[in-house]
Structure formats: C-alpha cells, structure tokens
C-alpha positions as CSV (number, residue, x, y, z in Angstrom):
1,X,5.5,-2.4,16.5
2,X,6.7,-1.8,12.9
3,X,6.0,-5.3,12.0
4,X,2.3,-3.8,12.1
5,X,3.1,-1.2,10.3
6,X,4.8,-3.0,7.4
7,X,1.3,-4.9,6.1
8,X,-0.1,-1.4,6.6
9,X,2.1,0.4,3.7
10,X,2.0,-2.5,1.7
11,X,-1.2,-2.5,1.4
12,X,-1.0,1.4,0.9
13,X,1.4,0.9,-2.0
14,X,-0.3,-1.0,-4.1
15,X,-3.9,0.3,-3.6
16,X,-1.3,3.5,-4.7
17,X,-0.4,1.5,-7.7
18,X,-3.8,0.1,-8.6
19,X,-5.3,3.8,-9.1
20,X,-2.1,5.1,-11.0
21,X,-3.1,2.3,-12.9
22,X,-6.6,3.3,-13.4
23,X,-6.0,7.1,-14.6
C-alpha cells in the first residue's frame, strides 16, 4: 500500500520544487 504512495510524493516533491523554482 505505501509502495503506491511513494511515486505519489515523489512526484509531489518535485512538482513542489519545480514552482519554488519558478518564483
């Protein structure tokens, strides 16, 4: 179950990154 979960706040972290980034 947390294996799903893992991709998930990956992929939240560096979208996170990405619009840090951006400003």
């Amino acid at each position: 179950m947390y294996f799903f979960l893992l991709p998930f706040f990956v992929f939240f972290f560096l979208f996170q990154k990405q619009v840090k980034r951006s400003d």
